[in-house]
N, C-alpha and C positions, 0 to 999 in steps of 0.2 A: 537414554531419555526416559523419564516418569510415562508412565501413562495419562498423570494428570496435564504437564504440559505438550505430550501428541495429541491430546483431547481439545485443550486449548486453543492450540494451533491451526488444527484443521476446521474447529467451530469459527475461528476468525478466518479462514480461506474462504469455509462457504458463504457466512455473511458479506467478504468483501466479492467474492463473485458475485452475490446475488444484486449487493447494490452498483455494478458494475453492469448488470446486464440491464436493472433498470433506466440505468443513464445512457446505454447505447440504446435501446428504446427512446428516449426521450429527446436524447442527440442538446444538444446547445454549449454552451461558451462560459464566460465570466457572467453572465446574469444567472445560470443554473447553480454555480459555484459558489455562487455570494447566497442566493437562498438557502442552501441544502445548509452553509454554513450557520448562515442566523436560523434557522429552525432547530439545528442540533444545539443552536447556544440557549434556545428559549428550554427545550424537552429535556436537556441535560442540568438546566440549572437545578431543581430539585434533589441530585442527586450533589452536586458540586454544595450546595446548603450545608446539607445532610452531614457531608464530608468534614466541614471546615466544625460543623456544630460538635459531630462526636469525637473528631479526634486533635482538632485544632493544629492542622499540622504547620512544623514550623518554615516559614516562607521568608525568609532574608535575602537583600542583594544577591549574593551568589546563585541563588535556587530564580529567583525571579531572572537574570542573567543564562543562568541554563534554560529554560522555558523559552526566554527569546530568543536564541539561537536556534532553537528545535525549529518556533516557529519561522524563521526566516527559509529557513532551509528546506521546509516544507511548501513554504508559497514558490518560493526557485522552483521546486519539483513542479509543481500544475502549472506555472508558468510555461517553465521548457519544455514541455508535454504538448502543451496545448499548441503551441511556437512549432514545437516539432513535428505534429501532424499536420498541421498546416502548409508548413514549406519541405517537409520531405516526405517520404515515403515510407508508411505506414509497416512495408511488409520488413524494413531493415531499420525503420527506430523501435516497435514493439517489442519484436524477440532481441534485439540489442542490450535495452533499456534493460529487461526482466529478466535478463541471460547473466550480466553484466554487473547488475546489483548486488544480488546474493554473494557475487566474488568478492565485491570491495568491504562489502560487512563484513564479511570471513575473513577477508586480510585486516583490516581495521580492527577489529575485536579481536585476532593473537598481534598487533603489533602494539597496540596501547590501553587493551583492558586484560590482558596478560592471559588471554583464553591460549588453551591450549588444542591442538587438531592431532589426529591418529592417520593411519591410514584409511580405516573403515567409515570416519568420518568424511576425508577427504573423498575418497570413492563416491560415499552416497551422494553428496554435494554436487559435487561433477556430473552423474548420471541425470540427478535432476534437470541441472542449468541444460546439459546438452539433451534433454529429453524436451526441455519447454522451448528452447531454439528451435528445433526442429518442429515441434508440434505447433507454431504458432507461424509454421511458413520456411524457417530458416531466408536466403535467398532463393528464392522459389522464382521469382519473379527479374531483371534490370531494373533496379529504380532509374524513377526518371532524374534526381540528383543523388546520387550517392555520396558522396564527398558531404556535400548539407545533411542528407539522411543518418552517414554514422557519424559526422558528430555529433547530432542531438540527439542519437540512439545512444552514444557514451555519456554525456554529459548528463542525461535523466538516470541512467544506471547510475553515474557516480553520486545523484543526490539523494537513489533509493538507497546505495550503501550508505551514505555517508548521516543519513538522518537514524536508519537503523542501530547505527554503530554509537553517533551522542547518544542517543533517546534511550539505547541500553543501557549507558553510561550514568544519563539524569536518573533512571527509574530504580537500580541496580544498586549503584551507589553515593548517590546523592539522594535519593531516596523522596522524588516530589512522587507522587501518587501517576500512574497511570491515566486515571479518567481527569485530573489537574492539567495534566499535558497535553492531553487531546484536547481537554476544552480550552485550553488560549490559545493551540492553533487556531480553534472555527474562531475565536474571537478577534485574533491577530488578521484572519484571512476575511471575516466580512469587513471587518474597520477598513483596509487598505481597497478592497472593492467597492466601499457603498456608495462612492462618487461613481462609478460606472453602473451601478443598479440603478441611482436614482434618475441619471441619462437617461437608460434602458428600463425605465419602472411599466411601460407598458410590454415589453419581452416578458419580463418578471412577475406580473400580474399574468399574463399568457400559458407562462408555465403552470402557477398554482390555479388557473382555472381548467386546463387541460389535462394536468396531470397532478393532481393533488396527491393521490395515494401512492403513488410509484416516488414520486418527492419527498414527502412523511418516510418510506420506508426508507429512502436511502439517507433522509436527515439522521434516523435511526442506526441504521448498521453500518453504513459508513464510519464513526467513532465506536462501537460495538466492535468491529473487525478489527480496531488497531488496539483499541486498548486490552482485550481478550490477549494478542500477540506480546502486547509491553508487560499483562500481568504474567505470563507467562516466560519471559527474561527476567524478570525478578528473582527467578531461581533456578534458570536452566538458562547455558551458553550461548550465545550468537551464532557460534559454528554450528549449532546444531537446530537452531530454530532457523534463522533465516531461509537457506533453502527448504526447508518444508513449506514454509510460508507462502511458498510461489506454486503451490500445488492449488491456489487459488486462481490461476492463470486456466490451470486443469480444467478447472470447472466450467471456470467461463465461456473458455471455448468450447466443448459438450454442452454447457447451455446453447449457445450457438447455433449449433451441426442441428444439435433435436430441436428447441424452442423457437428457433430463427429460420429454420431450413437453411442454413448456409452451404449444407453439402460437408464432404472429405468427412464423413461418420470412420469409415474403417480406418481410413488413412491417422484419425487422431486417437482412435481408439488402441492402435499399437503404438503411439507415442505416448498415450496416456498408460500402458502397462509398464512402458519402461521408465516412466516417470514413478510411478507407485513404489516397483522396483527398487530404488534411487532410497526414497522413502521408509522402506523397508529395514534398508540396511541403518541409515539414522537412528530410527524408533527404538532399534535393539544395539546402540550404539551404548 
């Protein structure tokens, strides 16, 4: 792996930690969702201008077709998520979900974008996912439904491989723009929400007057975090990016432990070496 894409990668872990720690501060549903998302379409549109002015890329059927897939498949992921922490149990859909993902992108990308895996890749990969299971709880805990719990701990891992693995796909070789794709997500995902915002417009009003700057930041690096990850699969493998990618997991929970006082400092701190570890071996893959 380049240096410029380990750079990439881990600038998009810490930006999606960060706005990940703002949204567990902030806590809320489909009204915070629908915001974050229409604010990233207002603050991004200058740049999407920008885009289409200097380089006029080309946008046909097909490419528009890729785009709505990507986005479908991304509203499924915060749907299931959202579904899944609700009716199961947190400590076995989390580390599931993020254990579970990076697998299916790595099977997905050598079984139909023709990447290739070694050993030392395989190694790294694995020490990750089994490094972020564990450091995010593993079963630590009986959920109170397990049977509900892993399915929608599987079924959000299958949507974090499976959008990983197109959106490689679109950005790699069909060649629509990174920041084009992220932004008809947020576009795709406020449209389909804004009959529940306008329901919920005093939630929504609540948010942006309670929390306006933690809001702006994650309308910010939320697309910041994925798109940094898609430019950086434009020329480095799926196998080798996506688990690193989850070393955003890393962070989050060390934000946590220090900024949240949740506790288990040591206990994450020797899951977090063996994670780096994992890492390690990737970067000099």
């Amino acid at each position: 792996m380049t240096i410029t894409a380990l750079l990439l990668v881990l600038a998009a872990a810490f930006c999606h930690a960060t706005w990940n720690f703002y949204v567990k501060r902030i806590g809320g549903g489909a009204e915070l969702v629908w915001l974050i998302s229409f604010l990233s379409v207002i603050l991004y549109l200058p740049l999407v201008v920008y885009i289409f002015w200097s380089s006029a890329p080309n946008f046909g059927l097909y490419e528009i077709g890729c785009v709505f897939i990507s986005s479908i498949i991304h509203t499924v992921y915060f749907t299931l998520l959202q579904r899944g922490y609700k009716n199961g149990d947190l400590s076995l859909v989390y580390p599931l979900a993020r254990s579970t993902g990076p697998i299916i992108s790595v099977a997905l990308a050598v079984l139909f974008l023709g990447e290739t895996i070694n050993a030392q890749i395989l190694s790294g990969g694995l020490i990750i996912i089994f490094g972020i299971f564990f450091l995010t709880g593993g079963f630590q805990k009986r959920a109170q439904q397990v049977s509900t719990s892993i399915i929608y701990g599987l079924m959000v891992g299958l949507c974090i491989g499976s959008y990983t693995a197109w959106d490689a796909y679109v950005v790699s070789v069909v060649l629509v723009s990174p920041v084009l794709l992220d932004y008809a997500s947020n576009i795709f995902r406020a449209g389909i929400l804004s009959p529940v915002a306008y329901q919920r417009r005093q939630i929504v009003m609540g948010y942006w007057r309670d929390h306006k700057l933690g809001v702006i930041l994650i309308s910010v690096l939320s697309p910041l975090a994925y798109i940094l990850f898609l430019f950086a699969i434009t020329f480095t493998p799926v196998t080798l990016l996506a688990p690193v990618r989850e070393t955003s997991v890393l962070i989050s929970v060390l934000m946590g432990s220090i900024l949240l006082g949740e506790g288990h400092l040591t206990r994450r701190l020797i899951w977090s070496a063996v994670i780096i570890s994992g890492v390690a071996l990737l970067a000099t893959a």
